[in-house]
C-alpha positions in Angstrom: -0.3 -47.6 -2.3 -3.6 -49.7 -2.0 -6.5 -48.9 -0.7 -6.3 -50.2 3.2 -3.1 -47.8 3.5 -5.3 -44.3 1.9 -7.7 -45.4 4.3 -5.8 -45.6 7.0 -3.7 -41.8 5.8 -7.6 -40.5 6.0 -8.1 -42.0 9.4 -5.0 -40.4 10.6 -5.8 -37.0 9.1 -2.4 -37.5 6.9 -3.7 -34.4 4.4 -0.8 -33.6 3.0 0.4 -36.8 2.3 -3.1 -38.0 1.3 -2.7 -35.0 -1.0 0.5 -36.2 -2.6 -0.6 -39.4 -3.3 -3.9 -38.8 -4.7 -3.1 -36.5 -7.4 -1.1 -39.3 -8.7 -3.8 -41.9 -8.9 -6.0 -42.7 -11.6 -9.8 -40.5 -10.8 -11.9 -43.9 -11.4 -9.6 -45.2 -8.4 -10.1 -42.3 -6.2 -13.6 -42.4 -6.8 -14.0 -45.8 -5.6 -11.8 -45.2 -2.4 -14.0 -41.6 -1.9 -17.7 -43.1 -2.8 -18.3 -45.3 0.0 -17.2 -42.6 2.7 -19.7 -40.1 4.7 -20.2 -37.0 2.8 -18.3 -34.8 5.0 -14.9 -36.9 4.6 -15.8 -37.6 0.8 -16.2 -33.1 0.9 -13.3 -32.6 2.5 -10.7 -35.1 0.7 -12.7 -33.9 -2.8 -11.9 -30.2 -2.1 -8.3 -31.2 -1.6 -7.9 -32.5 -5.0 -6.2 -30.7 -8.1 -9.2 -28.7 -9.7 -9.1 -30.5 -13.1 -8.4 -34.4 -11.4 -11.3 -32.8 -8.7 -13.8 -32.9 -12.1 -12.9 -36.3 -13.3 -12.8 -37.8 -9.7 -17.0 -36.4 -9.8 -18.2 -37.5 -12.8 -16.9 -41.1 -11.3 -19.0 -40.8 -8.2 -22.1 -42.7 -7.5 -25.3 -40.3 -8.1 -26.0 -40.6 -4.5 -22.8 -39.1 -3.4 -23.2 -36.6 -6.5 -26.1 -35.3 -4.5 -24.9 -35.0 -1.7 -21.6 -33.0 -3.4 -23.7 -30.5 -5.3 -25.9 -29.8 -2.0 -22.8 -29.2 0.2 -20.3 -27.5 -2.5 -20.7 -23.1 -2.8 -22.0 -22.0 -6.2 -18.6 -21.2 -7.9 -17.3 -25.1 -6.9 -20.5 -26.0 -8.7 -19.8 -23.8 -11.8 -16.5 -24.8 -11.8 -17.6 -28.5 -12.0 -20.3 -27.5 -14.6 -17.9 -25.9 -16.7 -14.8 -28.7 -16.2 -17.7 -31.4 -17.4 -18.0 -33.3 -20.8 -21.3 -32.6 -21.9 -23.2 -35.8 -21.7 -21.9 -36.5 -18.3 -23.8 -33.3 -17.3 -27.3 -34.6 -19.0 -27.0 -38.0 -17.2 -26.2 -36.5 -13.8 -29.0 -34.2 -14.2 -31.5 -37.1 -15.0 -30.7 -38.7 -12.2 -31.2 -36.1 -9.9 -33.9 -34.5 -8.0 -35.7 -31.2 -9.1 -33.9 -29.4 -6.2 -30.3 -30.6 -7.6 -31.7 -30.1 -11.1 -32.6 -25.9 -10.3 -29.3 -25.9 -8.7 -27.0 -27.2 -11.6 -29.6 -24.6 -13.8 -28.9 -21.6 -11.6 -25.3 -22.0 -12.1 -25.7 -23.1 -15.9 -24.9 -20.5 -18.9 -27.7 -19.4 -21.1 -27.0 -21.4 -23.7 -26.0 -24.3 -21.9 -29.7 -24.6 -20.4 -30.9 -24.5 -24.2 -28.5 -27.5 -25.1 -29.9 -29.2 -21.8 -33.6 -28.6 -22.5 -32.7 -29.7 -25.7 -31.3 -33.3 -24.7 -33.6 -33.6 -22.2 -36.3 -34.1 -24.7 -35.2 -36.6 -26.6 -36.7 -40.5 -25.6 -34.9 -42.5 -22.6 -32.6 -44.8 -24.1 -32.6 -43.0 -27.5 -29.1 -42.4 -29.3 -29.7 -38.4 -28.6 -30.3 -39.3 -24.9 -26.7 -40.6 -25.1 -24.6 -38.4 -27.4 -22.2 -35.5 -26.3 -21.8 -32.4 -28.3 -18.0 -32.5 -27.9 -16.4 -33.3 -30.8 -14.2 -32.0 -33.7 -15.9 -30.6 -36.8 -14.1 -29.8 -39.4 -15.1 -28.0 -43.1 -14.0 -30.1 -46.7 -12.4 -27.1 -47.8 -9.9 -26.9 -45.0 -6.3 -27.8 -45.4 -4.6 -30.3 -43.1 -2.4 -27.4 -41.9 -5.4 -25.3 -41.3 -7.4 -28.6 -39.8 -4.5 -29.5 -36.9 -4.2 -25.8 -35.9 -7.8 -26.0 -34.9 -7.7 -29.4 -33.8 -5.2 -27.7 -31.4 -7.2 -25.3 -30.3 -10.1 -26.4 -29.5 -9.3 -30.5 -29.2 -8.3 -30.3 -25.2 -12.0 -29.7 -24.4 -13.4 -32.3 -26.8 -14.3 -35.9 -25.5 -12.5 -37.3 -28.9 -9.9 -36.2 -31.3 -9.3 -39.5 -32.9 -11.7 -39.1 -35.6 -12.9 -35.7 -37.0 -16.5 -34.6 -38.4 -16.4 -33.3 -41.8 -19.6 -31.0 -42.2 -20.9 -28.4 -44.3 -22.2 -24.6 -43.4 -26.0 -26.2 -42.4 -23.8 -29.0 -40.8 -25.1 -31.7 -42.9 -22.1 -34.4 -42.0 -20.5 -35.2 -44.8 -17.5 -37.4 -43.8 -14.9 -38.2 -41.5 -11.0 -38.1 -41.1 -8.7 -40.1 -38.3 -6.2 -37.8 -36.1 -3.9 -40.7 -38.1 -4.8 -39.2 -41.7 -3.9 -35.9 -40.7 -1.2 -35.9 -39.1 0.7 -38.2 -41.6 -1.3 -36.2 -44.8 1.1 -33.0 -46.4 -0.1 -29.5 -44.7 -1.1 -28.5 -48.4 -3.9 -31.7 -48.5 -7.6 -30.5 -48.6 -9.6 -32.3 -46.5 -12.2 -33.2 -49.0 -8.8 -35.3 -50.6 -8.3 -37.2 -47.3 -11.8 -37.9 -45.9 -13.8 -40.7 -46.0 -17.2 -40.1 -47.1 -19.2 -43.0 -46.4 -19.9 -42.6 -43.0 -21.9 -45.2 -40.9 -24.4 -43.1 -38.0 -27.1 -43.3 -36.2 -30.3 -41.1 -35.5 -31.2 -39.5 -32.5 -34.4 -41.5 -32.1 -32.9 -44.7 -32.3 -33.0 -47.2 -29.4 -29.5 -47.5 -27.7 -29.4 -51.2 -28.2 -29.8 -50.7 -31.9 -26.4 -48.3 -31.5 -24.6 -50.8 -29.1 -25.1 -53.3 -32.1 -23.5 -51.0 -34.2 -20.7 -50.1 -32.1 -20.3 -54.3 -31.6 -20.5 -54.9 -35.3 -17.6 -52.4 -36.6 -15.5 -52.1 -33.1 -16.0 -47.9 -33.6 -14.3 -45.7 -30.7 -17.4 -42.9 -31.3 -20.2 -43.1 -34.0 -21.8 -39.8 -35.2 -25.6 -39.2 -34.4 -27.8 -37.3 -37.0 -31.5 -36.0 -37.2 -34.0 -36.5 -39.9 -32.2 -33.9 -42.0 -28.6 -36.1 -41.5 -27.6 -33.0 -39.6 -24.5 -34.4 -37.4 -26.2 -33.7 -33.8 -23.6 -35.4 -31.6 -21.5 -38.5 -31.0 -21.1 -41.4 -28.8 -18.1 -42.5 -27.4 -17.8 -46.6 -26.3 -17.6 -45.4 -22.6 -21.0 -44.8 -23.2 -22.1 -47.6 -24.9 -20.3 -49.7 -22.5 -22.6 -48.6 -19.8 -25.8 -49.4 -22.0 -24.4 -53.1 -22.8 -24.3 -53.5 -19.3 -27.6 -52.3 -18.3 -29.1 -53.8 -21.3 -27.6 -57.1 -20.3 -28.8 -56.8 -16.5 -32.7 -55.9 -18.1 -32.1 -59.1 -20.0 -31.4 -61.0 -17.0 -34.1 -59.4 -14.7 -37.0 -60.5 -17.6 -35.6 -63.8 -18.2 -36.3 -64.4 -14.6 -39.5 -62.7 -14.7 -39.0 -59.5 -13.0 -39.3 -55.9 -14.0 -36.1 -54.3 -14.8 -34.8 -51.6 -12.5 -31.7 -49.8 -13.1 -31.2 -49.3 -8.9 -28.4 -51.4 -7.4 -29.9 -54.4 -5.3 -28.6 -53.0 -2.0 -30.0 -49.5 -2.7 -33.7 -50.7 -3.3 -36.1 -50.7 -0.9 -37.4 -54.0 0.4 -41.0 -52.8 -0.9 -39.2 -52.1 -4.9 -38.4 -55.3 -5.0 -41.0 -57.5 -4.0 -43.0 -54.7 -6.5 -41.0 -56.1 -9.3 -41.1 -59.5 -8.6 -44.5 -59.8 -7.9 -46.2 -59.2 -11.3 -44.4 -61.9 -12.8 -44.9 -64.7 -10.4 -48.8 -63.6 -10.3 -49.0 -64.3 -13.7 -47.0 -67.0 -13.9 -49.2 -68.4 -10.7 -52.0 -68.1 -12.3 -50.8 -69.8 -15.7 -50.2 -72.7 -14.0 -54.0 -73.3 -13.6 -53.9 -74.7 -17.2 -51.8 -77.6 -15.8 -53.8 -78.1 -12.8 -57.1 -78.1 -15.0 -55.3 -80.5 -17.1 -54.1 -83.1 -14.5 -58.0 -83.2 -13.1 -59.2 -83.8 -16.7 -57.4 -87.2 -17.0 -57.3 -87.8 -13.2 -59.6 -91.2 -13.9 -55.8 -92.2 -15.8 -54.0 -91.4 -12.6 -56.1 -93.2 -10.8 -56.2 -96.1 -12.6 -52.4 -96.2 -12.9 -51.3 -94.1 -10.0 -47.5 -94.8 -10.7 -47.5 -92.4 -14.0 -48.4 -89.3 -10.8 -44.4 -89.9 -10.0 -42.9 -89.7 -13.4 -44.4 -85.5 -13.9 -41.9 -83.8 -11.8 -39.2 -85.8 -14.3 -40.8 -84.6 -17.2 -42.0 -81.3 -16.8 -38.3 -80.5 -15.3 -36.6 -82.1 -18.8 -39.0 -80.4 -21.1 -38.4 -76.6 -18.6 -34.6 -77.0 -18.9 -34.9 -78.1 -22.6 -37.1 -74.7 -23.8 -34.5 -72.7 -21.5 -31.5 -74.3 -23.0 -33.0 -73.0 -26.7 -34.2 -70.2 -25.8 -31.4 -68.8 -24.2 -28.8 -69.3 -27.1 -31.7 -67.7 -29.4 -31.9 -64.5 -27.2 -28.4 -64.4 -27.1 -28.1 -64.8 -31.0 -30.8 -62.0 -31.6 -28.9 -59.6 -28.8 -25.3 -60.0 -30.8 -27.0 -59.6 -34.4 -25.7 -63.8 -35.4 -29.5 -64.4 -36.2 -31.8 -62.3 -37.5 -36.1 -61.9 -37.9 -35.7 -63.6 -41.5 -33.8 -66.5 -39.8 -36.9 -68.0 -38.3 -37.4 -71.1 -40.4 -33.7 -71.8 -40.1 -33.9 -72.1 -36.3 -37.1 -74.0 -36.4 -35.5 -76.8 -38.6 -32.1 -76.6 -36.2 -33.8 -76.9 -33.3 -36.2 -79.9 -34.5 -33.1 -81.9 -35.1 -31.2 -81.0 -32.1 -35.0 -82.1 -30.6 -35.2 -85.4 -32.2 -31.1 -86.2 -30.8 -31.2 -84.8 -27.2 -35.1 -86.3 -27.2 -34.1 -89.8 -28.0 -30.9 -90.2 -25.6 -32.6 -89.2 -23.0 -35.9 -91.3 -24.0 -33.2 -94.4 -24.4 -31.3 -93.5 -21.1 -34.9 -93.5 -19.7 -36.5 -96.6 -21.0 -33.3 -98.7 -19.7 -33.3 -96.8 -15.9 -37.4 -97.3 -15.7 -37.5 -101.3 -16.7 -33.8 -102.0 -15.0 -33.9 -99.7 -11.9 -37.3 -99.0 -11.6 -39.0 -102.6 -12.9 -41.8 -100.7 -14.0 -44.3 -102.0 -16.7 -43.4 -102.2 -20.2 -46.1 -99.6 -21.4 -45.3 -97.6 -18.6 -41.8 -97.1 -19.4 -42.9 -97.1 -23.0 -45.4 -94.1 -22.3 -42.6 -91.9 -20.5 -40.1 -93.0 -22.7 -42.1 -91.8 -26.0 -43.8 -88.8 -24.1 -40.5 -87.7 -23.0 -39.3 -87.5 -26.8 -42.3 -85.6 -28.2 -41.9 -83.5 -24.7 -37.7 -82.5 -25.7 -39.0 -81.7 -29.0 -41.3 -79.4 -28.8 -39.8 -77.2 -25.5 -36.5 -77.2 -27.9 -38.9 -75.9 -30.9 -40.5 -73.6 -28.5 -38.0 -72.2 -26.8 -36.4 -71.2 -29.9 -39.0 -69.9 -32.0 -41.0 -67.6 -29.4 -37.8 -65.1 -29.1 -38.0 -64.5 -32.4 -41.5 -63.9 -32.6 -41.5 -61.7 -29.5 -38.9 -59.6 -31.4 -40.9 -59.5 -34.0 -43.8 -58.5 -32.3 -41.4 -55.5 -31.1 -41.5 -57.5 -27.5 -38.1 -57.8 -26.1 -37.3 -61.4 -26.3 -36.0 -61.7 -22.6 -39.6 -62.3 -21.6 -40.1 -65.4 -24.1 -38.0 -67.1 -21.7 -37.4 -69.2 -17.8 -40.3 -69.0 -16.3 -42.7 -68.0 -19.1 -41.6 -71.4 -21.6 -41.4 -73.4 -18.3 -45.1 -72.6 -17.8 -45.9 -73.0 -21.2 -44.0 -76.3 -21.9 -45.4 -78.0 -19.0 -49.2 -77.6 -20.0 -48.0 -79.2 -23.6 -45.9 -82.1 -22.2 -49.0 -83.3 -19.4 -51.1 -82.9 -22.3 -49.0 -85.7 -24.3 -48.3 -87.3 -21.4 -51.5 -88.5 -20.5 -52.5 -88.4 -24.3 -50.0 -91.2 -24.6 -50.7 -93.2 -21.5 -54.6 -93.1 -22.3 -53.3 -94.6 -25.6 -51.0 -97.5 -24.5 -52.4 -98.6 -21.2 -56.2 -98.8 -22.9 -57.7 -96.4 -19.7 
C-alpha cells in the first residue's frame, strides 16, 4: 500500500485497518508517513503501534516531532521507549533536545544509565566517543565457542551488532575480535583465543568523526571498536552512524566551499535571520577582499585609458582564471576528503597541476588569439596581451587552486574554505596584476 492510500485510512479514521497494515511496514517507512503529520495524529497512530516496532518507528522521527512525543507521552511510555532504545540513539536525541526534554528523559533514566549518559555527554562534538554505542558483544579468550554462542544468545537480541564479537580481558583491554561466521562454523570445543583475530584496527574516543568515516571508507567495516588512552574497548560504531556523519560532513563541505557557515538545521527549518547570519560573514569578507582588485585597476588606470578596449576583455579573464582555481581545487578537496592524496603529496600536485596549466592555458590562449584578431579584429598586441595573460592567468589559478587545500589541511583548516569564492577573490587580484603587467609591456604605455 503506498503512502496516498495510509493517508487516506488516517483521514477516514480506518484504525484497525491502519493498524494491520502498519505493523507490517518497514519503521523508517512509517516514520516518514507519521513525521510530517500534527502531533496529535502522529500521538495517536504512534500509540497504536506494536510496542517494540512503536521504538524503532521513534528513533526514525525528526527531533522536532521527538519533542513533541516525549512532552505528550505519560512517564512509563517514556521509560518504555528509554529502555526499548540502542544506546547511542538515546545520547543523540538527548543532544538535540532542550533542557526541559533532557530532565525528562533523566527522570525516567536508571541510575546507571544517567552515569553512562553524563559520561558520553562529555566527550567532544564530533568525536568517535560522541558517536559510539555501548551495545556490543564482548567476549573473554578463554571462552569456548560453545560457551561463546550460549552468551551470544543471551544477551545478543539487545545488542546493536552480533556480526563481529570483542575479545577483551578482565580490565577490558580489547584484545581481538571474532565474526558470528567463525563461530558458528568453529567446533564447540575451539577456544576463542584459537579463532580470533588479534590485530584489530580502532579508533579513540577523541578522534574527529571524519578521521573514523575514512576508516570505515578505507576497509568497508560494518562497526569499528573505539578505545581510550589505555586501549580499553569503550564502544563501537556501527556504519548507520557513520553514514549520517559522511553526510553531514559532505553538506559542511559544501556550505564552506560556497562561503557560508555550516549549520546542521534543514534549510526549511531555519529561520530567515540564521541564514542571512551565515551567509553574511563570508560575503563581508569576501567584499572587502575585492578592494585589492579595485586598488589595482586604479593603479594602472592611465593603461586603460590609454587603451580603453583592454576594460572589456576583464570579465573574460577573471571568469577563466575563477573557474580554473575552482576546477583544481575542487578535485584536491575531494582527493584529501577520500584519503587518494595525502599532506606529503604536495609537490606531486604542484607539478600535475602546472602541466595540466600549461595545456588547458594554451588552448584556450590559441582559441583566444584566433576569436580576438578574426571575430573581434582587435590589435595584434592586444590580442597578444590577452592571449599570453590569459596563459600565465590558467596557470597559476590551476597551481593555486590545488596547492591552498592542502596547505589549509595542513594548517589543521578544513580545506572546504580554500575554495569558490575565496580562490575566485584571490585569482582575480593575480591575473589583473599580469594583465596590465603585460599590456604596460607590449603596448609601450
Amino acid at each position: 500500500m503506498n503512502e496516498l492510500e495510509i493517508l487516506q485510512l488516517i483521514e477516514s479514521k480506518q484504525y484497525k485497518q491502519l493498524k494491520s497494515i502498519l505493523s507490517e511496514m518497514n519503521e523508517v517507512d512509517i516514520a516518514e508517513i507519521l513525521d510530517p503529520l500534527d502531533t496529535n495524529t502522529t500521538l495517536l497512530i504512534f500509540r497504536m503501534l506494536p510496542k517494540d516496532l512503536a521504538v524503532e518507528v521513534f528513533a526514525h522521527f525528526s527531533t522536532e516531532q521527538q519533542r513533541e512525543i516525549i512532552n505528550a507521552v505519560t512517564d512509563k511510555e517514556l521509560t518504555y521507549i528509554l529502555d526499548e532504545l540502542f544506546f547511542d540513539d538515546m545520547i543523540d536525541i538527548i543532544e538535540e533536545m532542550p533542557s526541559n526534554i533532557v530532565n525528562k528523559i533523566l527522570k525516567n533514566s536508571t541510575q546507571e544509565e544517567r552515569n553512562l549518559i553524563n559520561q558520553f555527554l562529555k566527550y567532544p562534538e564530533s568525536s568517535a566517543g560522541s558517536l559510539m554505542t555501548i551495545e556490543y558483544v564482548e567476549l573473554r579468550k578463554t571462552m569456548i565457542v560453545k560457551e561463546a554462542l550460549a552468551h551470544l544468545k543471551e544477551t545478543g537480541l539487545n545488542k546493536e551488532t552480533i556480526y563481529t564479537c570483542y575479545v577483551t580481558d578482565k580490565k577490558r583491554t580489547l584484545e581481538g575480535i571474532v565474526s558470528l561466521r567463525t563461530l558458528v562454523t568453529s567446533d564447540d570445543d575451539v577456544l576463542i583465543s584459537d579463532i580470533m583475530q588479534d590485530e584489530v584496527i580502532f579508533v579513540n574516543t577523541h578522534d574527529d568523526q571524519e578521521t573514523v568515516a575514512n576508516v570505515f571508507k578505507k576497509y568497508g567495516f560494518l562497526a569499528l571498536p573505539v578505545v581510550d588512552n589505555e586501549n580499553r574497548l569503550t564502544g563501537i560504531i556501527t556504519v548507520d552512524d557513520i553514514v549520517d556523519v559522511m553526510e553531514q560532513e559532505a553538506t559542511e563541505d559544501f556550505q564552506r566551499m560556497a562561503a557560508m557557515a555550516p549549520s546542521d538545521v534543514a534549510y526549511l527549518d531555519t529561520s530567515v535571520f540564521n541564514l542571512a547570519k551565515h551567509r553574511i560573514t563570508w560575503l563581508l569578507i569576501l567584499m572587502l577582499s575585492a578592494t585589492f582588485t579595485g586598488r589595482i585597476i586604479a593603479k594602472f588606470n592611465e593603461v586603460l585609458q590609454s587603451v580603453v578596449i583592454l576594460a572589456s576583455f576583464i570579465p573574460m579573464l577573471m571568469d577563466t582564471g575563477g573557474n580554473s582555481g575552482n576546477q583544481s581545487s575542487t578535485l584536491i578537496i575531494r582527493g584529501l576528503a577520500t584519503g587518494e592524496i595525502e599532506l606529503k603529496d604536495k609537490f606531486k600536485v604542484l607539478w600535475k597541476e602546472f602541466r595540466v596549466g600549461i595545456i588547458v592555458g594554451i588552448t584556450l590562449s590559441i582559441t583566444n588569439f584566433i576569436r580576438l584578431l578574426v571575430i573581434e579584429k582587435v590589435e595584434l598586441k592586444v590580442a597578444l596581451t590577452v592571449s599570453l595573460t590569459l596563459i600565465v592567468t590558467v596557470l597559476m589559478a590551476k597551481m593555486v587552486g590545488g596547492v591552498l587545500p592542502i596547505i589549509a589541511k595542513t594548517l589543521k583548516i578544513d580545506p572546504a574554505i580554500m575554495a569558490g569564492p575565496l580562490i575566485t577573490t584571490l585569482v582575480d587580484a593575480i591575473s589583473l596584476t599580469v594583465y596590465f603587467s603585460i599590456a604596460t609591456l607590449l603596448l609601450g604605455i
